[in-house]
C-alpha positions in Angstrom: 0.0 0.0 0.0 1.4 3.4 -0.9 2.6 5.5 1.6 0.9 8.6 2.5 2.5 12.1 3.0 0.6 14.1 5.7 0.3 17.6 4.9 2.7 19.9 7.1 0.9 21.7 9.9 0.4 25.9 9.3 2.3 28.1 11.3 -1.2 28.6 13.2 -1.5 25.5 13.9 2.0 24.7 15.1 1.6 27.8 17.3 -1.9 26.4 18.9 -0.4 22.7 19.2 2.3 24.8 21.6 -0.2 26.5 23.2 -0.5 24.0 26.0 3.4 24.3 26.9 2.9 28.1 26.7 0.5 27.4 29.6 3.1 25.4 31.4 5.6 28.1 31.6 3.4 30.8 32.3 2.8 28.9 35.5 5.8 28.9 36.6 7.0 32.2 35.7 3.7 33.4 38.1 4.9 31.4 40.5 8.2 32.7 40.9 7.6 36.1 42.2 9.5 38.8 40.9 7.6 41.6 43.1 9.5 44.8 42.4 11.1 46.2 45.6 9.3 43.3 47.4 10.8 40.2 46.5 14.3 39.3 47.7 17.1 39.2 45.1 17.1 35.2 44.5 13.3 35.2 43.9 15.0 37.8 40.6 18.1 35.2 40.4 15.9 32.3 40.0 13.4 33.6 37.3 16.4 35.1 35.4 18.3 31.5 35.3 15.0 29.7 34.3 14.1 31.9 31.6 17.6 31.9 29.7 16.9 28.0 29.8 14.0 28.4 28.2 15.4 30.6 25.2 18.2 28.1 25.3 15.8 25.5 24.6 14.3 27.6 22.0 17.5 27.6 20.3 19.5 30.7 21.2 23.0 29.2 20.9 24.2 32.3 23.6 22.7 33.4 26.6 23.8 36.1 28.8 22.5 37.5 31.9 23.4 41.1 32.1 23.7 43.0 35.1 24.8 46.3 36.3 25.7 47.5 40.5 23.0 47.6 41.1 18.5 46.1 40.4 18.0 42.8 39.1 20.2 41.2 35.9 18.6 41.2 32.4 18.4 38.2 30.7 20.3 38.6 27.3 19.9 35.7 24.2 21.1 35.8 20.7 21.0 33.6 17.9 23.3 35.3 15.2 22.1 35.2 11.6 24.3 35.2 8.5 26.4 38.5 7.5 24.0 41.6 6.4 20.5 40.1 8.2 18.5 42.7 9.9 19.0 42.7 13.7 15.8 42.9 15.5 15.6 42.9 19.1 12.3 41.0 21.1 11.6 42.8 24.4 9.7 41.8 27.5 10.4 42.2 31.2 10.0 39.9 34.6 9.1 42.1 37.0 5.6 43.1 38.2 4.2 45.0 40.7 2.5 43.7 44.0 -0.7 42.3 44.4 -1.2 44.4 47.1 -4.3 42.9 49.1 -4.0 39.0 48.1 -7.4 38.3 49.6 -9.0 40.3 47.5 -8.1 38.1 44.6 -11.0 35.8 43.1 -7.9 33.5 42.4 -4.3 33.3 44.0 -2.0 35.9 42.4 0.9 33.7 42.2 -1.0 30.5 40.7 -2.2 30.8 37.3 -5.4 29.3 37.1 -7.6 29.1 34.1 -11.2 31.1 34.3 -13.9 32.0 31.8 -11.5 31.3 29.1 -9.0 33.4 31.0 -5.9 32.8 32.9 -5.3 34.5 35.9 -2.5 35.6 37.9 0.2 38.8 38.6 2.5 39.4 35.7 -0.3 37.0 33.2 -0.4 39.8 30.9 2.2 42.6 32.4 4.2 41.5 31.5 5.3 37.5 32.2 2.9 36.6 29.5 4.8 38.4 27.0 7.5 36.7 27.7 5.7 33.2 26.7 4.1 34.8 23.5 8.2 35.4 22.4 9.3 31.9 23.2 5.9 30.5 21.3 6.6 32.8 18.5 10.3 31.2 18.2 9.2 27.4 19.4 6.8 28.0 16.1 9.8 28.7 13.9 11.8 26.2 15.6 9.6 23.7 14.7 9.5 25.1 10.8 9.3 22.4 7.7 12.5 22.0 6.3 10.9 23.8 2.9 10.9 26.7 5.4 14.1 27.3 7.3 14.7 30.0 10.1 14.3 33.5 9.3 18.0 35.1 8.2 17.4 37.1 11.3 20.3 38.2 13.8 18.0 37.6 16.9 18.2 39.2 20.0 15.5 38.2 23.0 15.8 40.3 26.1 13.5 40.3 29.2 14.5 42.8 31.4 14.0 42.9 35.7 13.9 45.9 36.3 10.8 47.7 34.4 8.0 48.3 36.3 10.3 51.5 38.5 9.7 53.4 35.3 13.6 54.3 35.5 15.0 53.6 32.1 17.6 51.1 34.1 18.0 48.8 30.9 19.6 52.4 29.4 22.5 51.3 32.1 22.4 47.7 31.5 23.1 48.1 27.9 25.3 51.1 27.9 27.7 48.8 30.5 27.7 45.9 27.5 28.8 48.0 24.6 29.7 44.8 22.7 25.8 44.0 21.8 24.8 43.9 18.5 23.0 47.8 17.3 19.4 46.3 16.6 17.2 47.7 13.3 14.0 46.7 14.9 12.7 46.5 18.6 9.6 45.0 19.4 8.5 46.2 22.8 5.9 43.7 24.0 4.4 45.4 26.8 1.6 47.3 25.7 -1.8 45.5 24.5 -4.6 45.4 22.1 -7.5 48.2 22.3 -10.2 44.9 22.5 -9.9 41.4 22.8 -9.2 40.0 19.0 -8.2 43.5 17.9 -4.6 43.6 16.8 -3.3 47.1 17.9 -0.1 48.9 17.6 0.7 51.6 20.3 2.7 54.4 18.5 2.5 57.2 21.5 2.9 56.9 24.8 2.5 59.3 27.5 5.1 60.6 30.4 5.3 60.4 33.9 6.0 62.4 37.0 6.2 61.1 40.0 7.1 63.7 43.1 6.1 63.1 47.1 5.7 66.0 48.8 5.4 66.4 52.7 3.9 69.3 54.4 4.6 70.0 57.9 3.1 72.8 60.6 3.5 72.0 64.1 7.1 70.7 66.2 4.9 67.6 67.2 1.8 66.1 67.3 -1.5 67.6 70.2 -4.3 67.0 71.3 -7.2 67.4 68.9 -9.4 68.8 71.5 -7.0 71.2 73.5 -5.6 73.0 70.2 -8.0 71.9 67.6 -9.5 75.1 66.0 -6.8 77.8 65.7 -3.7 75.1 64.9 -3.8 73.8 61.6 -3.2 70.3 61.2 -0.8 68.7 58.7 -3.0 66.2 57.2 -6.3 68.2 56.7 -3.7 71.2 55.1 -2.5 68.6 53.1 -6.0 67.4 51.8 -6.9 70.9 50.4 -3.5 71.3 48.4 -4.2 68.2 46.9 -7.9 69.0 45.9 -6.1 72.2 44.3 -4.6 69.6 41.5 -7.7 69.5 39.4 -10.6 72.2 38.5 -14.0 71.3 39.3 -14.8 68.9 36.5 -11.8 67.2 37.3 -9.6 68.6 34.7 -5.6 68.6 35.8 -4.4 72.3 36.9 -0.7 71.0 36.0 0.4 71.5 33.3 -1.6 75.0 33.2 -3.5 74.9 30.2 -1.7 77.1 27.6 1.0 76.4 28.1 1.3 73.9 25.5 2.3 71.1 27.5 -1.4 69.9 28.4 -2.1 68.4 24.9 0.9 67.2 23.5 1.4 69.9 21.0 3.7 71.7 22.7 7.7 71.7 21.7 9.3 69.7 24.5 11.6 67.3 24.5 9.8 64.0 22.9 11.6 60.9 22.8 11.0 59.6 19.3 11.9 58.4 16.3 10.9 61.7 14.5 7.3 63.2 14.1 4.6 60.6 14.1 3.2 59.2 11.1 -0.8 59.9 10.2 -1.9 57.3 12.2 -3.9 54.1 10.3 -7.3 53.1 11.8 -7.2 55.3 14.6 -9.1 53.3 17.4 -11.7 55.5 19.1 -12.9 55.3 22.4 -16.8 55.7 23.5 -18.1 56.1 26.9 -19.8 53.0 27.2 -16.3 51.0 26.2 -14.6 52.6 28.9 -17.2 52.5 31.3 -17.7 48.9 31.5 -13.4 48.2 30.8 -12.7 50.3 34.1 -15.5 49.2 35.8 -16.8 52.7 36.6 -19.9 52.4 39.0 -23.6 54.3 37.9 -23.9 57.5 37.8 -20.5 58.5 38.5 -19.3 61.2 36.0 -16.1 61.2 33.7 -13.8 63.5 34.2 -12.1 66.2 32.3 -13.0 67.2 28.7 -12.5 66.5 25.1 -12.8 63.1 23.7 -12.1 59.6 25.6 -9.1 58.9 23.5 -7.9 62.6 23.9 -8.1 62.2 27.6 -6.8 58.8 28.0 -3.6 58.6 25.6 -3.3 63.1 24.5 -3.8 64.8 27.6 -2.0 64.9 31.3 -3.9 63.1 34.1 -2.8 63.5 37.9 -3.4 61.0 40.1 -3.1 61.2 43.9 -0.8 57.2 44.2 -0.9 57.5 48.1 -1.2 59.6 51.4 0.5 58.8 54.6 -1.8 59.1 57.7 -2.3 57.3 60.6 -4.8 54.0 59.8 -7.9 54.3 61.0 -7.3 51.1 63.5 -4.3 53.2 65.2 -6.0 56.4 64.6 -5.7 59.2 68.3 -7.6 62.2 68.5 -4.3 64.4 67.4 -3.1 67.3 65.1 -1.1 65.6 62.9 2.5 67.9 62.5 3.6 66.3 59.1 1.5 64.4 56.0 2.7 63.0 52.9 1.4 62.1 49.6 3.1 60.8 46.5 1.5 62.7 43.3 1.5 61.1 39.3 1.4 63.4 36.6 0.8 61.2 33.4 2.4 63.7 30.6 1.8 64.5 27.1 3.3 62.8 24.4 6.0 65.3 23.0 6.2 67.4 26.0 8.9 67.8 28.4 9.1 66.0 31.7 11.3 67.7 33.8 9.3 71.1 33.2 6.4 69.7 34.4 8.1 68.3 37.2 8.8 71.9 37.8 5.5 73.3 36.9 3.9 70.9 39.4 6.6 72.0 41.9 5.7 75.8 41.6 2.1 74.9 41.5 2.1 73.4 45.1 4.3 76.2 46.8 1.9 78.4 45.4 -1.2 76.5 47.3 0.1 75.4 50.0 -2.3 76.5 52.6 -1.8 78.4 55.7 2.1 79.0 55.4 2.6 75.5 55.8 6.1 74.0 55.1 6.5 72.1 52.0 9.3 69.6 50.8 8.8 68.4 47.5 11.7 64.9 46.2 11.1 64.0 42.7 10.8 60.0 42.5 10.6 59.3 38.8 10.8 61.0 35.4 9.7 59.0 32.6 9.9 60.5 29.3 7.1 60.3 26.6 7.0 58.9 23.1 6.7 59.1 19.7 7.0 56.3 17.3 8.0 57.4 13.9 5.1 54.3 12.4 6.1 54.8 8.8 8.6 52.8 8.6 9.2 49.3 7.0 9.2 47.0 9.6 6.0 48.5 10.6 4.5 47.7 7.4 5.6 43.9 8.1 4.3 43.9 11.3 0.6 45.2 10.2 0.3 43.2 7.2 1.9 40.0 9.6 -0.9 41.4 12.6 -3.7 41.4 9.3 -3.0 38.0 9.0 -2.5 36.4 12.3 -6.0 38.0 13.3 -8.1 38.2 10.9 -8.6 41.8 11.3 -6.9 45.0 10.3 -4.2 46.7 12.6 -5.0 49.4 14.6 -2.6 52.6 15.6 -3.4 53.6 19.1 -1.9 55.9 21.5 -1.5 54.9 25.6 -2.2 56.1 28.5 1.0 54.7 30.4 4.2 54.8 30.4 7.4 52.8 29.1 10.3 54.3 30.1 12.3 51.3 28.2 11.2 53.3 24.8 12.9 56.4 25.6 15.9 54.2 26.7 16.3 52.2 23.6 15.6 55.8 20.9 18.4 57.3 22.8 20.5 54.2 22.2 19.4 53.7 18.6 18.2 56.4 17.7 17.9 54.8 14.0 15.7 51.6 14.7 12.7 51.2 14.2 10.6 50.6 17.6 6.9 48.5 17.2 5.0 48.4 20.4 2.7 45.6 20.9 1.4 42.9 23.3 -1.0 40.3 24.6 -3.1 42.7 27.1 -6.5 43.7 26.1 -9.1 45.6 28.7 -9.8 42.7 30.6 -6.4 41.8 31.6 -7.1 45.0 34.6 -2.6 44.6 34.6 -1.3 46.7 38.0 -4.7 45.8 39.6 -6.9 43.1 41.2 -7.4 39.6 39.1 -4.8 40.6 36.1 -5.4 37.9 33.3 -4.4 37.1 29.8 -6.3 35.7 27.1 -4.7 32.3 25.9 -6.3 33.5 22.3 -4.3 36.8 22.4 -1.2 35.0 23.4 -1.6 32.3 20.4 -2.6 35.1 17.8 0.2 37.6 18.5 3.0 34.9 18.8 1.6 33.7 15.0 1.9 37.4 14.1 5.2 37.7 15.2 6.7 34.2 13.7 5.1 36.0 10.2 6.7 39.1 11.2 10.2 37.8 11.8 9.9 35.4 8.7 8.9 38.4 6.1 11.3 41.0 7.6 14.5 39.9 5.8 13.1 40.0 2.1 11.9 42.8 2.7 14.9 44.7 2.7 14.7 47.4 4.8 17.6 50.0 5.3 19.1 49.6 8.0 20.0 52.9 8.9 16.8 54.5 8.0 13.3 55.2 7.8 12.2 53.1 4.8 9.9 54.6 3.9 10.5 54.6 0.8 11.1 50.9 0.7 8.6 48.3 -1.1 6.2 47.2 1.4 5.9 43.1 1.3 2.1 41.9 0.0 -0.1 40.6 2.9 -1.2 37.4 0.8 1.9 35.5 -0.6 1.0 32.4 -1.8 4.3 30.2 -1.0 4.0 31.3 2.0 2.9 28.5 4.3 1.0 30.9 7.8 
């Protein structure tokens, strides 16, 4: 009886058939927590060693773990293509931020456990689950027919351990290890897609300021009832400075508006790769979408004004991150003589950070009430963005994103911060940076019950296999924009997907 020749499994269909192993690791990875300032330094150690043996496995010939004096050491892996291949760099990171109130948890926050359709657990989609939508993305093409052999790619994977501060430390890592390859294209998986099924590209993101301030009026704290009335207390002074912060529909007072540097139009310092390209399929935002993705409760207003998207990805926003008071268990019937509070201005794309650290800084000594003394320490500057998204590789990437989704590519701007962005323009200021990843709304990433789709994993490590396989032919320059360059079709029949 003749023998019969199977037909070679798709690339989407060796990508599901790994899906289950994806599953696997992202267990462990939640398991091992990696709690930014939190977790001791071999909770780090551990996740670092265990994910360079996973890229090992998924044939990086050299693995590396980079480190600097001081944070946790990146994990650095390479598998060197032939001479003249595009370099492109595959960027995730291993640190996430506490789960804060564990109980709170429908599941346990460091055990992934499946949902709904969903799995469940800190760092599932910020960013651990990244990580496992890279190595799935390279298992795929490990796995290739031998009609279709690895991309000529000089791969670099790095996942990095010290993201979530919003620092820029990988700037330090990398500027200590000048012998690394100069990448053409970084893809910075840490962002996500504007609905579930929706591939989405972020191409702006906004800054962040991060100051605590401390006001002070008395030597010590008294007795609320012998001196309450004519001494002013710390903490109550400090609640009406911080309602000075926004106008009464809730708009931000810092930047002033006017200034320019309240809607991104101004000329600060932007960290891009050049002015933004027109963006294609702008995703916009309605009131309903973002009521029910942040859960806001009935008849509670919105705040500020213009449009959702305006607000959420253009404008600044100020949030109030903590105050330090007495809890209410412990609370005395005192004046309090010093309060603190740590303040987050979320800045404009294109404007300039450290001005609106100062802005902020003038607009507090300005309103502090009652001659109170105020101390303001700046924690964190993290520039903004602005992806130049004209370029070749992004072309790739949309028409690979088209394909791996069934749906068209979406530009969007975001809300957060990546301070890794600014880090790698000023390092190469010549590549091209793509910012994707496998959040969506539901994933709720930083708060209670984060969760990935196992569907957004699957599609967006297929759309990055395509991505890495259609890069080299076609021929980008290296050292610039391509724009000009031929963009590659989006249906190639040889192509096996």
């Amino acid at each position: 009886m003749p023998e019969t020749t199977l037909p070679a499994p798709s690339l989407a269909e060796t990508v599901r058939s790994l899906m289950p192993r994806a599953r696997d690791d992202l267990a462990e990875l939640v398991a091992l927590r990696t709690v930014v300032g939190i977790s001791p330094p071999d909770s780090f150690d551990r996740a670092a060693d265990r994910i360079a043996a996973l890229l090992t496995d998924a044939g990086f010939p050299e693995t590396r773990l980079l480190s600097t004096d001081e944070g946790p050491r990146t994990v650095y892996a390479r598998r060197p293509g032939p001479p003249g291949a595009p370099t492109v760099v595959l960027y995730a990171h291993y640190d996430v931020v506490s789960a804060q109130d564990e109980t709170a948890w429908r599941t346990p926050p460091f055990e992934l456990t499946e949902h709904d359709g969903r799995w469940y657990g800190r760092g599932s989609a910020d960013c651990k689950g990244n990580i496992v939508m890279h190595l799935t993305a390279l298992r795929a093409l490990q796995e290739a027919q031998p009609h279709e052999p690895y991309p000529d790619v000089d791969l670099v994977v790095l996942v990095d351990g010290c993201e979530e501060p919003g620092d820029g430390s990988i700037e330090k890592v990398l500027r200590a290890h000048p012998d690394l390859p100069a990448p053409d294209v970084i893809v910075v998986a840490d962002t996500g897609n504007v609905a579930p099924g929706v591939p989405t590209l972020t191409t702006s993101l906004r800054g962040m300021a991060v100051a605590e301030i401390e006001l002070s009026t008395l030597s010590g704290a008294l007795h609320s009832g012998q001196f309450g009335g004519p001494v002013p207390d710390a903490l109550t002074a400090l609640i009406r400075l911080l309602a000075t912060l926004h106008d009464d529909q809730g708009a931000p007072r810092v930047p002033a508006p006017g200034t320019g540097a309240g809607t991104g139009t101004g000329t600060g310092t932007g960290t891009g790769t050049g002015e933004s390209a027109p963006p294609r399929g702008p995703a916009e935002y309605s009131e309903a979408d973002l009521r029910a993705d942040a859960g806001v409760l009935d008849d509670v207003a919105l705040i500020g004004a213009g449009s959702i998207a305006d607000r959420l990805w253009n404008r600044p926003a100020i949030t109030v991150l903590a105050v330090q008071s007495p809890p209410l268990d412990d609370a005395v019937p005192a004046l309090l003589p010093s309060a603190k509070a740590l303040i987050s201005v979320r800045t404009p794309p294109g404007s300039d950070v450290h001005r609106i650290h100062e802005e902020l800084a003038d607009h507090l000594r300005g309103q502090a009430p009652w001659g109170a003394h105020l101390d303001i320490r700046r924690v964190t500057s993290g520039p903004s963005f602005l992806a130049d998204s004209g370029g070749q590789a992004y072309g790739v990437m949309r028409d690979a994103l088209h394909d791996a989704f069934g749906v068209p590519a979406r530009d969007v701007g975001a809300g957060g911060s990546i301070a890794v962005c600014s880090a790698f323009h000023a390092l190469y200021p010549h590549a091209e940076i793509i910012l994707c990843g496998v959040e969506d709304p539901p994933s709720h990433i930083h708060g209670t019950d984060e969760s990935v789709s196992p569907r957004e994993i699957a599609s967006l490590a297929h759309a990055e296999a395509l991505f890495l396989r259609r890069l080299p032919s076609s021929r980008p320059d290296p050292r610039g924009s391509g724009h000009d360059a031929p963009r590659i079709p989006s249906t190639r029949p040889q192509e096996d997907r």
